[in-house]
Residue, then its C-alpha position, 0 to 999 in steps of 0.5 A: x500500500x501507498x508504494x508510490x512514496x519513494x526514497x525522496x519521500x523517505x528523506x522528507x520523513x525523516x527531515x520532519x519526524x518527531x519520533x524514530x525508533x528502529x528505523x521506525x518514523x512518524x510524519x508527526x507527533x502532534x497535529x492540529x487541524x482547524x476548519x469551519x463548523x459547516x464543514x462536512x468532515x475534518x481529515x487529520x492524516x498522519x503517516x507511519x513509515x516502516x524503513x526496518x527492511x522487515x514486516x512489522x505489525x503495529x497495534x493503535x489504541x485511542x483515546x478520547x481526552x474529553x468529552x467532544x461537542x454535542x453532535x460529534x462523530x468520528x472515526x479512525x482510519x489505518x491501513x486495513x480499514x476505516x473504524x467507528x468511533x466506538x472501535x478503541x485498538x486495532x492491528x495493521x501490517x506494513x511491508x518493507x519501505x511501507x507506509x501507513x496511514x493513521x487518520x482520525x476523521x471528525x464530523x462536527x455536524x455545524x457545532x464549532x467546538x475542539x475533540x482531542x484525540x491521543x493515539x498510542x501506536x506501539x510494534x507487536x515485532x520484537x525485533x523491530x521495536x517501537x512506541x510513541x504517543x500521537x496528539x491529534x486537536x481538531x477545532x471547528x470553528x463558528x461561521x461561514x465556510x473558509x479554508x482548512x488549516x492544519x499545524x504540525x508541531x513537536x510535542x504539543x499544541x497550542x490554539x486557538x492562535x491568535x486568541x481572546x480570553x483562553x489560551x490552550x495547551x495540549x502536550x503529546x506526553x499524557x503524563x506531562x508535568x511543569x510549570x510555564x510562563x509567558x512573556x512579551x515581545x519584549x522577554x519581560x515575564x507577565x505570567x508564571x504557573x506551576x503544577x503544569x499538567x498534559x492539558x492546560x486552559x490559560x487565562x489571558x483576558x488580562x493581556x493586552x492585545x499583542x504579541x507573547x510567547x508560551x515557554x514550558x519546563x518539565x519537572x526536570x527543568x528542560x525547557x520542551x515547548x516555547x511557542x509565540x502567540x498573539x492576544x487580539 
């Protein structure tokens, strides 16, 4: 399947992949698709590439991390098949030099809200080694119909971008702690707070409109995320 992409494409796996274990490569760790309510479906496709020159099988267990907008529907797509929502894990096979699809599909049914969708993708191959968690965020939006937008990030998501009263951060690791400030065009610090968890709503209807910048320490003290947004 999908033996179209070639060794360029390979290449381009590797220059974007948040995670490769075992000559095992993700596109992405963390996508965030942003489209209109009246959208019929929102797509969020990730990909999987097998360069371990054997036959590896794969198993995807999800999880919804909060309850999704009233109306919401969405299934997941792999390999083999297209699941319904109410199908939790699955098994799929990629040949040699493979790819494979990972794509949950949102219906919002012209209900703007966010669904937030992590994707634990592990080899059942011993030789062949893997695990990664996957962060999918989809937000359909109030209004008219518009372009689709869609993010890559490494390790979390924040949106909506630029924001009004609530700013919002996703990390792809669920079991995330720390602690994050924002601060100004300038680097002059506004706000701090510890006790960060994997899944933050931040008030910021104290800012001024402007431009700002999030930065995140783990508990260890490592920065891991440091993204600018803007206040309108």
């Amino acid at each position: 399947m999908h033996k179209f992409f070639t060794t360029a494409i390979a290449v381009f796996a590797f220059a974007f992949a948040s995670q490769a274990q075992s000559n095992i490569v993700l596109y992405a760790d963390t996508l965030h698709q942003e489209a209109p309510a009246d959208q019929f479906e929102i797509n969020i496709a990730n990909y999987v590439y097998n360069l371990s020159g054997q036959t590896v099988t794969f198993k995807w267990t999800r999880t919804l991390e909060q309850p999704f907008p009233n109306g919401w529907v969405t299934n997941f797509c792999d390999n083999n098949l297209c699941y319904l929502g109410q199908t939790s894990t699955a098994e799929f096979e990629l040949a040699p030099n493979d790819t494979g699809l990972l794509k949950p599909v949102f219906y919002p049914y012209e209900t703007p809200g966010t669904g937030i969708y992590r994707l634990k993708l592990e080899s059942l191959t011993s030789s062949v080694p893997f695990l990664a968690n996957i962060l999918y965020v989809a937000t359909a939006t109030s209004g008219s119909s518009g372009a689709s937008m869609i993010e890559l990030r490494d390790g979390a998501a924040l949106f909506p971008n630029p924001a009004s009263e609530t700013l919002n951060v996703v990390f792809v690791n669920p079991d995330f702690k720390g602690m994050f400030r924002i601060t100004d065009a300038s680097g002059r610090v506004i706000q701090t707070h510890t006790g960060m968890s994997a899944q933050e709503s931040i008030d910021i209807t104290t800012l001024p409109a402007g431009f700002y910048s999030l930065q995140a320490w783990n508990e260890s003290g490592q920065l891991v995320l440091s993204k600018p947004f803007s206040r309108q």
